[in-house]
PyMOL Python script that loads the backbone (N, CA, C, O; Angstrom):
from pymol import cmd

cmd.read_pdbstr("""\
ATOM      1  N   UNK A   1       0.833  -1.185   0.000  1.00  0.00           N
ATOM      2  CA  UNK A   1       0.000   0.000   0.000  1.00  0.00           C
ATOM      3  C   UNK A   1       0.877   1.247   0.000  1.00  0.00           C
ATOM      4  O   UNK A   1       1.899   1.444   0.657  1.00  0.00           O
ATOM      5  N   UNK A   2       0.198   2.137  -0.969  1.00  0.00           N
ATOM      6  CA  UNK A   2       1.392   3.553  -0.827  1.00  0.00           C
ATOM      7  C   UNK A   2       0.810   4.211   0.654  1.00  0.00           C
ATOM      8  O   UNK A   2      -0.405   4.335   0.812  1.00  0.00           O
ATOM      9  N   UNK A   3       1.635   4.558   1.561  1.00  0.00           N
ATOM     10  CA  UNK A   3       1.202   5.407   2.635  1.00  0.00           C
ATOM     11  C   UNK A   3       0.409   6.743   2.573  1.00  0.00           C
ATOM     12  O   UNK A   3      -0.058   7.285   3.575  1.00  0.00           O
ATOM     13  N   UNK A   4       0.296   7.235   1.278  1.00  0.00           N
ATOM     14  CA  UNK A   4      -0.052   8.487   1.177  1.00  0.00           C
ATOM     15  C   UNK A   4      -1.407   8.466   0.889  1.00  0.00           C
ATOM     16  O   UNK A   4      -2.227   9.203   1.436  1.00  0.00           O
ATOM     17  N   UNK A   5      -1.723   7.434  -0.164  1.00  0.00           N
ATOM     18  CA  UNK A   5      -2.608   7.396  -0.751  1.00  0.00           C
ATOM     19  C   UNK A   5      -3.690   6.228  -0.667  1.00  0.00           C
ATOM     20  O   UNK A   5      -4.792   6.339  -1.205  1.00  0.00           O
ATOM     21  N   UNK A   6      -3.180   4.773   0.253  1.00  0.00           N
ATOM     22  CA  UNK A   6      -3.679   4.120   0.360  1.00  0.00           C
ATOM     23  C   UNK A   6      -3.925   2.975  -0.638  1.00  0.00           C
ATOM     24  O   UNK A   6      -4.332   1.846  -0.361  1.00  0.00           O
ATOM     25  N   UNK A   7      -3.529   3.582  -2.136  1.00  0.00           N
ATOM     26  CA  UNK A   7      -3.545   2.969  -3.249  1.00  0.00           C
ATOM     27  C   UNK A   7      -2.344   1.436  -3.167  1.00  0.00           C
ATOM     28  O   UNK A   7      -1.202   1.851  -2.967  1.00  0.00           O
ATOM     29  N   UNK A   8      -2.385   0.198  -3.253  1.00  0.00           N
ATOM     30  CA  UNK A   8      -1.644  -0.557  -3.984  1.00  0.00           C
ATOM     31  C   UNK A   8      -0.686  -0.427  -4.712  1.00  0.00           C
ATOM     32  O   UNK A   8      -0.964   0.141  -5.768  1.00  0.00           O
ATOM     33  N   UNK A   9       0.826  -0.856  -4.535  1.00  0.00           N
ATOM     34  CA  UNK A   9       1.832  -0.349  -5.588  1.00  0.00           C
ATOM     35  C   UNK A   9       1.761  -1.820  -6.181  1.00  0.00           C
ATOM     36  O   UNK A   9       1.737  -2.900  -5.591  1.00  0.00           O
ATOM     37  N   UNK A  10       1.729  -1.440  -7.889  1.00  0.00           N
ATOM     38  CA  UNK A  10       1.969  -2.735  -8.632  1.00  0.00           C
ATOM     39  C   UNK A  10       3.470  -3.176  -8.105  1.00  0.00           C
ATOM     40  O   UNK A  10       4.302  -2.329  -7.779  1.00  0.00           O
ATOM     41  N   UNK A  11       3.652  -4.198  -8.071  1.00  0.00           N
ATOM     42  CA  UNK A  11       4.816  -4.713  -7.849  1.00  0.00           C
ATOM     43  C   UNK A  11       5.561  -4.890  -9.088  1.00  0.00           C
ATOM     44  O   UNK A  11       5.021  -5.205 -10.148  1.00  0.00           O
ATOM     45  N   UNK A  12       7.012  -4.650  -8.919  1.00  0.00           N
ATOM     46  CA  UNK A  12       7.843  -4.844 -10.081  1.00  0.00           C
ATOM     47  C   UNK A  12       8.696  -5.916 -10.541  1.00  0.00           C
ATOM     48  O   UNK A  12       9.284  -6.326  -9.540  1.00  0.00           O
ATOM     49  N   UNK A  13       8.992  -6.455 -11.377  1.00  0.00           N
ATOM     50  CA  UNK A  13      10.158  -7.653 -11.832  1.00  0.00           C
ATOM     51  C   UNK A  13      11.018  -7.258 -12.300  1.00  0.00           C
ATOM     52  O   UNK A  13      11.097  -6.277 -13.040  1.00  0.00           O
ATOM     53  N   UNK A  14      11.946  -8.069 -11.890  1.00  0.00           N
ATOM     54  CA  UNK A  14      13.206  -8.056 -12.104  1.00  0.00           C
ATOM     55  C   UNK A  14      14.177  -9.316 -12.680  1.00  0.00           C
ATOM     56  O   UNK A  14      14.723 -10.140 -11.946  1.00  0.00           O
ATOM     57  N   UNK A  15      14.267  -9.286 -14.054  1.00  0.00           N
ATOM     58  CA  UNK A  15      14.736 -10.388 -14.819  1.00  0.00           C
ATOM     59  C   UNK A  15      16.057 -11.103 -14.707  1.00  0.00           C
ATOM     60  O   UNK A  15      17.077 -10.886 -15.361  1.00  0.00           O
ATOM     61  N   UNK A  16      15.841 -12.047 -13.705  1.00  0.00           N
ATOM     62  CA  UNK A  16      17.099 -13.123 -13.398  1.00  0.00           C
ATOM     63  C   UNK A  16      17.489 -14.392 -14.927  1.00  0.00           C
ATOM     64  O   UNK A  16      17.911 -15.531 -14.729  1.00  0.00           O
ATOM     65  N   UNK A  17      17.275 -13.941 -16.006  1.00  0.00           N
ATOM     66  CA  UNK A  17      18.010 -14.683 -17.090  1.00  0.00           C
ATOM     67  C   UNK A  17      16.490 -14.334 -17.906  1.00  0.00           C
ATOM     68  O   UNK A  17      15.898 -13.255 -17.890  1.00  0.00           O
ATOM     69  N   UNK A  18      16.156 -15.354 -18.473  1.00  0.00           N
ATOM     70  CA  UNK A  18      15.374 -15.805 -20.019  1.00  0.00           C
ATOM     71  C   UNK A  18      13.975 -15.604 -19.574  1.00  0.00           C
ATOM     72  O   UNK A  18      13.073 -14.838 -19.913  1.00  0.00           O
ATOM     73  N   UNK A  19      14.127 -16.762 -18.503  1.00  0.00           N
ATOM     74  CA  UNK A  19      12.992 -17.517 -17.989  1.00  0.00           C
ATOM     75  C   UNK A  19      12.552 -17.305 -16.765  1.00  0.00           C
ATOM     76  O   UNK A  19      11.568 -17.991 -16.487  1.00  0.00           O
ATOM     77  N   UNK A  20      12.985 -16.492 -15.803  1.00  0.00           N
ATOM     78  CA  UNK A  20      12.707 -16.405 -14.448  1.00  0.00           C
ATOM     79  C   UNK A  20      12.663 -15.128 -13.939  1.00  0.00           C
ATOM     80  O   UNK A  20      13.733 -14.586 -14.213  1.00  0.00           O
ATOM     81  N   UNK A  21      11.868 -14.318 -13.272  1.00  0.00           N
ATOM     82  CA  UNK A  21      11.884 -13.160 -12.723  1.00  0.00           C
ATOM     83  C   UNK A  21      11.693 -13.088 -11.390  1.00  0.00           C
ATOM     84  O   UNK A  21      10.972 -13.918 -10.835  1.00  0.00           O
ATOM     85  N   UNK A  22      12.360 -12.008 -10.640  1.00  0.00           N
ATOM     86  CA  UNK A  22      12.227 -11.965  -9.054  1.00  0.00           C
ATOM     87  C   UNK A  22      11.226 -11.079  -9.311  1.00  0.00           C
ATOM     88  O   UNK A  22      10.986 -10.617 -10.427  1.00  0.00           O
ATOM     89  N   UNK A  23      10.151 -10.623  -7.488  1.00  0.00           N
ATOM     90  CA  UNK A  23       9.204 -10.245  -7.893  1.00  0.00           C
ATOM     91  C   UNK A  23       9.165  -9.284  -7.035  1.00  0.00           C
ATOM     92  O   UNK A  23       9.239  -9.933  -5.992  1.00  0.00           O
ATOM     93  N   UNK A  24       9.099  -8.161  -6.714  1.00  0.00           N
ATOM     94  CA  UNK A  24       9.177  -7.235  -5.657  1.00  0.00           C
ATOM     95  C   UNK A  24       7.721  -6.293  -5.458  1.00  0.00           C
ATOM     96  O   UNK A  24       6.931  -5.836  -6.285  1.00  0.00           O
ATOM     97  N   UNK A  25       7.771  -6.240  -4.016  1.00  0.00           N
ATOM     98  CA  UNK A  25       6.543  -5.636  -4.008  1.00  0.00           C
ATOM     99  C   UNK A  25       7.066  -3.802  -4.009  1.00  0.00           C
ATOM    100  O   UNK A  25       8.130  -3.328  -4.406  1.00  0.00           O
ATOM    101  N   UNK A  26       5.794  -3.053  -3.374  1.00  0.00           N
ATOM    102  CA  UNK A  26       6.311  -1.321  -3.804  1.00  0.00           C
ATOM    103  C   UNK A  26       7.396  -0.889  -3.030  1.00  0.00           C
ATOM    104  O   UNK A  26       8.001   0.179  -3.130  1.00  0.00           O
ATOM    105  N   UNK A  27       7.624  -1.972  -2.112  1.00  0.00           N
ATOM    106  CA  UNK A  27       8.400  -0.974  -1.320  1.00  0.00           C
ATOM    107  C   UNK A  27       9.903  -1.717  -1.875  1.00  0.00           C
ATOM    108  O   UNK A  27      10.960  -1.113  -1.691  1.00  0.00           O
ATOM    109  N   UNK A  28       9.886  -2.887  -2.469  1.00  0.00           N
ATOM    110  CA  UNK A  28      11.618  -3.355  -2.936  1.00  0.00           C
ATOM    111  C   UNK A  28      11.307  -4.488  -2.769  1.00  0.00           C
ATOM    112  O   UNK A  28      11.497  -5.097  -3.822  1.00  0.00           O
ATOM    113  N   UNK A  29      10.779  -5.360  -1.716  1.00  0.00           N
ATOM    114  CA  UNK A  29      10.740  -6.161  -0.715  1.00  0.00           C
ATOM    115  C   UNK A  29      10.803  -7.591  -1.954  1.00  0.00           C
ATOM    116  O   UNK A  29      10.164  -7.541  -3.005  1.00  0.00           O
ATOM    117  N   UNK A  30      11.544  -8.595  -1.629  1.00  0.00           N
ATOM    118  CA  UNK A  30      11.219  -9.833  -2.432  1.00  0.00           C
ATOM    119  C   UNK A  30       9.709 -10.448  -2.110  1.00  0.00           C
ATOM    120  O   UNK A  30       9.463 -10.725  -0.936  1.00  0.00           O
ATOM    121  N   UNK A  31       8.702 -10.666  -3.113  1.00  0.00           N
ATOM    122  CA  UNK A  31       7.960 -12.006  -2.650  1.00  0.00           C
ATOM    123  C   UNK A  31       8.054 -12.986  -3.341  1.00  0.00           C
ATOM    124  O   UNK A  31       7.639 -14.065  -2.919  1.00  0.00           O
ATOM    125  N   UNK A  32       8.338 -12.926  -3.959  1.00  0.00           N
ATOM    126  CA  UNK A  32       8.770 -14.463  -5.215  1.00  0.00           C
ATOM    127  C   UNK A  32       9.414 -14.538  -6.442  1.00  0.00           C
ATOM    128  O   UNK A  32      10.245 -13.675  -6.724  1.00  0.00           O
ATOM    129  N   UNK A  33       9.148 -15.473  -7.245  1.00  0.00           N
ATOM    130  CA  UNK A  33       9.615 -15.583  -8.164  1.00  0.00           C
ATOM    131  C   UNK A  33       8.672 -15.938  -9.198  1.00  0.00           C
ATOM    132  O   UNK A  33       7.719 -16.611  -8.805  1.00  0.00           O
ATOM    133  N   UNK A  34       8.707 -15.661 -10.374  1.00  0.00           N
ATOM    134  CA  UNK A  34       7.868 -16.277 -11.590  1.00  0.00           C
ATOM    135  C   UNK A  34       8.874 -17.088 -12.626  1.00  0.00           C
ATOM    136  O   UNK A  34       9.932 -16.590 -13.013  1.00  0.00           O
ATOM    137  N   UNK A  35       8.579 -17.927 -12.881  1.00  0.00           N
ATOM    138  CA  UNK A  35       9.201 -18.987 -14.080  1.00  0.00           C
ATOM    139  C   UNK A  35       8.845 -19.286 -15.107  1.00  0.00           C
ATOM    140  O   UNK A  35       7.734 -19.796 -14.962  1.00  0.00           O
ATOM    141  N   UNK A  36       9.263 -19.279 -16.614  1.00  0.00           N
ATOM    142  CA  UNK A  36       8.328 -19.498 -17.428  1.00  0.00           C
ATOM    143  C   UNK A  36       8.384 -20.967 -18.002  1.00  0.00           C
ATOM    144  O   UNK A  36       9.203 -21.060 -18.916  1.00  0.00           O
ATOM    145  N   UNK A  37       7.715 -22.146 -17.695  1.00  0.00           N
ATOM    146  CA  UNK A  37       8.120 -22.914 -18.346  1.00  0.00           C
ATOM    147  C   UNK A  37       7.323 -23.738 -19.625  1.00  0.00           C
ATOM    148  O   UNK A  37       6.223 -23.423 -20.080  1.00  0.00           O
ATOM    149  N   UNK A  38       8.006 -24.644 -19.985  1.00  0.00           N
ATOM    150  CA  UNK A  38       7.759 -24.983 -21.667  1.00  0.00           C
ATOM    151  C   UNK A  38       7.167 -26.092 -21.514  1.00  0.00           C
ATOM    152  O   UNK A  38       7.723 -27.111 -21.105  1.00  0.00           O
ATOM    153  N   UNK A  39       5.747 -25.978 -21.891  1.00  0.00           N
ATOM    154  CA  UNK A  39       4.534 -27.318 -22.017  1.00  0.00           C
ATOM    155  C   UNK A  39       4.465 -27.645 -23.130  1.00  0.00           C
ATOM    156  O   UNK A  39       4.957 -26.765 -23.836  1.00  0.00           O
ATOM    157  N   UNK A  40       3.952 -28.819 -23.932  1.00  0.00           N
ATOM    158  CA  UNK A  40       3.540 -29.241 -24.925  1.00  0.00           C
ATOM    159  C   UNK A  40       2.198 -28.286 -25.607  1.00  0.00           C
ATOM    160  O   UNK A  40       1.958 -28.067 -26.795  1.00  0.00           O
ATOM    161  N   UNK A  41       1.424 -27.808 -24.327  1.00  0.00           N
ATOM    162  CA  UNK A  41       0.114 -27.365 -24.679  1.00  0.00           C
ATOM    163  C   UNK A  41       1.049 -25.252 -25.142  1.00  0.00           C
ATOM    164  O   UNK A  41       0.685 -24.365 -25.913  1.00  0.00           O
ATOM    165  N   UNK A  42       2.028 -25.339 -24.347  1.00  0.00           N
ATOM    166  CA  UNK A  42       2.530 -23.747 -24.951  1.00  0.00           C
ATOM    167  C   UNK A  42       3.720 -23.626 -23.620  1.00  0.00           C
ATOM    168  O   UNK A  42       4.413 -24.545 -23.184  1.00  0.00           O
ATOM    169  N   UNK A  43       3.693 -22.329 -23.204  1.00  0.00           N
ATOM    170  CA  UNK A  43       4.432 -21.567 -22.263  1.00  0.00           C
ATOM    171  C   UNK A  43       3.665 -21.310 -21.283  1.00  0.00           C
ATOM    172  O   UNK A  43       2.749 -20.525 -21.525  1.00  0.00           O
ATOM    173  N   UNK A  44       3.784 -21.916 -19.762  1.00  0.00           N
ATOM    174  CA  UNK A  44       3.187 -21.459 -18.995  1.00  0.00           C
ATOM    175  C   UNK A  44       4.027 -20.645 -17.691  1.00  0.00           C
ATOM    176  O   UNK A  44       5.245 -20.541 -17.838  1.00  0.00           O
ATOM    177  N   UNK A  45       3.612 -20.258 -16.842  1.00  0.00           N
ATOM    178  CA  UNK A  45       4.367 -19.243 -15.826  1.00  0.00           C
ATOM    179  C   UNK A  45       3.840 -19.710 -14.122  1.00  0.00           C
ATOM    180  O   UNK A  45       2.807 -19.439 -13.509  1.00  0.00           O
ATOM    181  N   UNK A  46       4.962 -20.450 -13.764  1.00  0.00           N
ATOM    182  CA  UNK A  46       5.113 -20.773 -12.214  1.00  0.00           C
ATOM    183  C   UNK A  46       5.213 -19.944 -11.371  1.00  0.00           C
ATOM    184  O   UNK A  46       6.283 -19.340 -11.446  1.00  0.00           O
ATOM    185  N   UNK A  47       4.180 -19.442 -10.107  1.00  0.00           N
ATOM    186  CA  UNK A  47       4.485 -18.521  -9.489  1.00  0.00           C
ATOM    187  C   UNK A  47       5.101 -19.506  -7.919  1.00  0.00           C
ATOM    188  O   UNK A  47       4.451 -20.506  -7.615  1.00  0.00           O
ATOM    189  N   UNK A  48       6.182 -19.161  -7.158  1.00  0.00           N
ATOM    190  CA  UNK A  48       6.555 -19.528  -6.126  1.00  0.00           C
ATOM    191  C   UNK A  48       6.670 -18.449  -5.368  1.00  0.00           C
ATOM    192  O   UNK A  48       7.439 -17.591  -5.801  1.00  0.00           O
ATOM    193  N   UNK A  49       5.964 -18.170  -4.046  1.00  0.00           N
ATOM    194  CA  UNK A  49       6.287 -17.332  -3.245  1.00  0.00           C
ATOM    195  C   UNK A  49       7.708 -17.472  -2.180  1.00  0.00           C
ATOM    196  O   UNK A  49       8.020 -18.595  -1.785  1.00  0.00           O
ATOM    197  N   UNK A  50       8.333 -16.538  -1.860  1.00  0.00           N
ATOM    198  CA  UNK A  50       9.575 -16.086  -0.855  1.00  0.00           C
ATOM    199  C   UNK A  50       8.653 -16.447   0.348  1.00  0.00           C
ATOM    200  O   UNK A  50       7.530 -15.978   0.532  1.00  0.00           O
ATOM    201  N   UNK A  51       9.399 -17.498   1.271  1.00  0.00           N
ATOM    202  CA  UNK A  51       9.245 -17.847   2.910  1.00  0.00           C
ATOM    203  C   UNK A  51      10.374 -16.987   3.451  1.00  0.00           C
ATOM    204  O   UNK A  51      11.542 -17.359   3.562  1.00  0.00           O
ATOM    205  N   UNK A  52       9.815 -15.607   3.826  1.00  0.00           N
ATOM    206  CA  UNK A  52      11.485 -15.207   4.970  1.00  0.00           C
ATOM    207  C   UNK A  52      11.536 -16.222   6.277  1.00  0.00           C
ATOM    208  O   UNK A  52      12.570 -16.576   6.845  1.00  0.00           O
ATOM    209  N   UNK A  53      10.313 -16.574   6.594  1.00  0.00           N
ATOM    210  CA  UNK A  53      10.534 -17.636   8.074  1.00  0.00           C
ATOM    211  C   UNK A  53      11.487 -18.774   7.623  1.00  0.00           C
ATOM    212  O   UNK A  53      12.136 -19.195   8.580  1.00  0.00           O
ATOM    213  N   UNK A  54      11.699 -19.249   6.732  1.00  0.00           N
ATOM    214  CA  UNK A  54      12.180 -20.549   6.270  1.00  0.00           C
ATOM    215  C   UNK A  54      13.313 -20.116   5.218  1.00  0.00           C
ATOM    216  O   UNK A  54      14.319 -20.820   5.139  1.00  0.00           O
ATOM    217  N   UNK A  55      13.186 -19.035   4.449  1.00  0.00           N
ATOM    218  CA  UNK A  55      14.310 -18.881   3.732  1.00  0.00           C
ATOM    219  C   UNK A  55      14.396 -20.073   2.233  1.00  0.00           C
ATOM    220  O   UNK A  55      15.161 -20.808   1.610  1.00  0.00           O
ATOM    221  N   UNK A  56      13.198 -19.641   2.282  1.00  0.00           N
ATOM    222  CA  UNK A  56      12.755 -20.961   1.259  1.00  0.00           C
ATOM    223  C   UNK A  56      11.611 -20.472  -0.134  1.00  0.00           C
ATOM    224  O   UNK A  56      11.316 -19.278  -0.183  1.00  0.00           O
ATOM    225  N   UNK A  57      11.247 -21.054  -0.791  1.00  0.00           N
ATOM    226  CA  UNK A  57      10.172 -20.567  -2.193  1.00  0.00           C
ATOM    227  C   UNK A  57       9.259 -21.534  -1.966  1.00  0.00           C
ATOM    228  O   UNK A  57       9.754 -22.628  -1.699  1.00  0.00           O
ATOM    229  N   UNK A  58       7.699 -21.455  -1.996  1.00  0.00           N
ATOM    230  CA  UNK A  58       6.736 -22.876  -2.085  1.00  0.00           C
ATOM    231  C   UNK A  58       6.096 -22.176  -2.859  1.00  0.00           C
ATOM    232  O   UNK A  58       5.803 -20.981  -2.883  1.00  0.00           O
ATOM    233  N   UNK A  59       5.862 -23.189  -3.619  1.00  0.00           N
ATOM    234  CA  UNK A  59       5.126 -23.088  -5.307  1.00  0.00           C
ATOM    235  C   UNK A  59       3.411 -22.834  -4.757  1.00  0.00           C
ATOM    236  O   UNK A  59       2.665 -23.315  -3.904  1.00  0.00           O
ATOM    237  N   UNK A  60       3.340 -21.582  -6.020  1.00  0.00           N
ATOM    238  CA  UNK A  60       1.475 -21.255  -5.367  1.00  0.00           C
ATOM    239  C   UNK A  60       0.820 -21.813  -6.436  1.00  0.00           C
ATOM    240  O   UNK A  60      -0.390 -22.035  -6.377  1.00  0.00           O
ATOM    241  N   UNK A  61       1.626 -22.122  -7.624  1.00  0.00           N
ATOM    242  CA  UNK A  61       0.452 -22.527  -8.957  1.00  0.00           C
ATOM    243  C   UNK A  61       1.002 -22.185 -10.095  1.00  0.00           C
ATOM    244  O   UNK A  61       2.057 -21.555 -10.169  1.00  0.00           O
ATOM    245  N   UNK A  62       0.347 -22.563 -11.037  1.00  0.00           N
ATOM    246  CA  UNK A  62       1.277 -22.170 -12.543  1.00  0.00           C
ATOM    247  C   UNK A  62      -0.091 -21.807 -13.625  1.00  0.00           C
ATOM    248  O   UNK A  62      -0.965 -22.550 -14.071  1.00  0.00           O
ATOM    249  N   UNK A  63       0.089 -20.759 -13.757  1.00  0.00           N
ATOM    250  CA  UNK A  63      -0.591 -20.030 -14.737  1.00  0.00           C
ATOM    251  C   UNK A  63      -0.099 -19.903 -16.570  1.00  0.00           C
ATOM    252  O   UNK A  63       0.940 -20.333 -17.071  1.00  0.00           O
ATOM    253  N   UNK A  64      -1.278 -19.148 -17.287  1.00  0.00           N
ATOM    254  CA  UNK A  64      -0.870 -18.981 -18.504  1.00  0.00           C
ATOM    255  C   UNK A  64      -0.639 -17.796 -19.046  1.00  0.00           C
ATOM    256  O   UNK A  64      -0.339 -17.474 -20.195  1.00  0.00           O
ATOM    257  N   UNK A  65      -0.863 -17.014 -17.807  1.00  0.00           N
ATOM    258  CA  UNK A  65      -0.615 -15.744 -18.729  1.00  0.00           C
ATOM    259  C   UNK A  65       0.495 -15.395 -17.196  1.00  0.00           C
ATOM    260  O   UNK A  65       0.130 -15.671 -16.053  1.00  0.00           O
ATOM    261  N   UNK A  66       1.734 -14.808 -17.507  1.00  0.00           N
ATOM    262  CA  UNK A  66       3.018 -14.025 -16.568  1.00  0.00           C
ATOM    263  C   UNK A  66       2.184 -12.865 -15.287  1.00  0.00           C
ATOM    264  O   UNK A  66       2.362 -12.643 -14.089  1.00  0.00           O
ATOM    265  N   UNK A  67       1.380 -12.428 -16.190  1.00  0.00           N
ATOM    266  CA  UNK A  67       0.228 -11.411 -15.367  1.00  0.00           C
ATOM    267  C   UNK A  67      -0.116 -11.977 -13.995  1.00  0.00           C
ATOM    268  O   UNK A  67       0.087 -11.614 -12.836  1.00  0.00           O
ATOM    269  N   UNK A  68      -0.796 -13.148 -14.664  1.00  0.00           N
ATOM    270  CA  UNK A  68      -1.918 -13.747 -13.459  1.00  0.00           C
ATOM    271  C   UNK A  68      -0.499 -14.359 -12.167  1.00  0.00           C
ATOM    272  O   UNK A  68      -0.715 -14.080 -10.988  1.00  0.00           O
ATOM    273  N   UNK A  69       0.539 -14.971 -12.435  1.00  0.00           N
ATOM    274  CA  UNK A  69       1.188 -15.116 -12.042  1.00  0.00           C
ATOM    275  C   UNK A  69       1.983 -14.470 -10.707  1.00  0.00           C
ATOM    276  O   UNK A  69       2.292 -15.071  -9.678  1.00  0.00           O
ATOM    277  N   UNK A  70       2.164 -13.372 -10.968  1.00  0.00           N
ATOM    278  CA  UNK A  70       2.696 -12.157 -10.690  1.00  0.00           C
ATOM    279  C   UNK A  70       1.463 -11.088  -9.310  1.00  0.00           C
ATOM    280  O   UNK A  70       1.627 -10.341  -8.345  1.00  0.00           O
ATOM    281  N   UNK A  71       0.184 -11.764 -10.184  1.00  0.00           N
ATOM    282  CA  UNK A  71      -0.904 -10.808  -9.405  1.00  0.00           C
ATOM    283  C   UNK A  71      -1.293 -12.102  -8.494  1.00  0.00           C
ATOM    284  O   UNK A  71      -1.903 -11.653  -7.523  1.00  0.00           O
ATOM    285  N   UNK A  72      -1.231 -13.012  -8.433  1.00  0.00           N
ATOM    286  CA  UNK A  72      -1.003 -13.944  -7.420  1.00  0.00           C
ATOM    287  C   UNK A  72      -0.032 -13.996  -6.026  1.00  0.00           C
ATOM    288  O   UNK A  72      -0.437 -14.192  -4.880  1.00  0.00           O
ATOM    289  N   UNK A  73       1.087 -13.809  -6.374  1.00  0.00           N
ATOM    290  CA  UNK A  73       2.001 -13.532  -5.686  1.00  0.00           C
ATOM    291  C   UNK A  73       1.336 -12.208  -4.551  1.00  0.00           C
ATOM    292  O   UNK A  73       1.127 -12.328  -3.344  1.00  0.00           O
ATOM    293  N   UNK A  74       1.117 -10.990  -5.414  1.00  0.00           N
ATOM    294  CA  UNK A  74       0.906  -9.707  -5.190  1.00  0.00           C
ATOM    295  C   UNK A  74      -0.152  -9.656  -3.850  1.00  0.00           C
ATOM    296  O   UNK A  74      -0.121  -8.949  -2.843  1.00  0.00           O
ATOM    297  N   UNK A  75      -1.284 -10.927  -4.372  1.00  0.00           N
ATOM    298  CA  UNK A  75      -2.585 -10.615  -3.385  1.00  0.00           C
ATOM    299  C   UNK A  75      -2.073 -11.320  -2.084  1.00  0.00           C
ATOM    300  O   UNK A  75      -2.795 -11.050  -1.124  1.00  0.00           O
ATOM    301  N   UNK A  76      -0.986 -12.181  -1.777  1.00  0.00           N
ATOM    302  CA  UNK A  76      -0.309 -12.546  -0.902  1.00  0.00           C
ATOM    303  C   UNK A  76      -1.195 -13.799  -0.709  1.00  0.00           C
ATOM    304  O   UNK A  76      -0.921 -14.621   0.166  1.00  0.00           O
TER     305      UNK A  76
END
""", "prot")
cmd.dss("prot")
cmd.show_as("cartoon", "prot")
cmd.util.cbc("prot")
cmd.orient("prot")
């Protein structure tokens, strides 16, 4: 949330190679990662969220569009 305004900051990516993006929310903060990987049916996009308790990633689902992915992560 922006403090000022109350509004939601889209969160931003940040491209770790081809296929994989880190995912930051408004303020910098890591929450995950998105992956794109290669199906028979096309390209789909793995979202794994950041555990700071554990220091770890657990997979939330794999989508088809990078968007939905990403706005997954976002809604926490």
């Amino acid at each position: 949330m922006n403090a000022r305004t109350g509004a939601a900051t889209a969160p931003s990516l940040v491209a770790l190679g081809m296929d994989r993006w880190r995912v930051l929310d408004g303020a910098g903060v890591v929450i995950g990662v998105v992956d794109a990987l290669l199906r028979p049916e096309g390209t789909c996009y793995r979202a794994r969220r950041y555990r700071w308790s554990s220091r770890s990633f657990v997979d939330v689902g794999e989508f088809w569009r990078r968007d939905d992915a990403v706005a997954v992560l976002r809604r926490g």
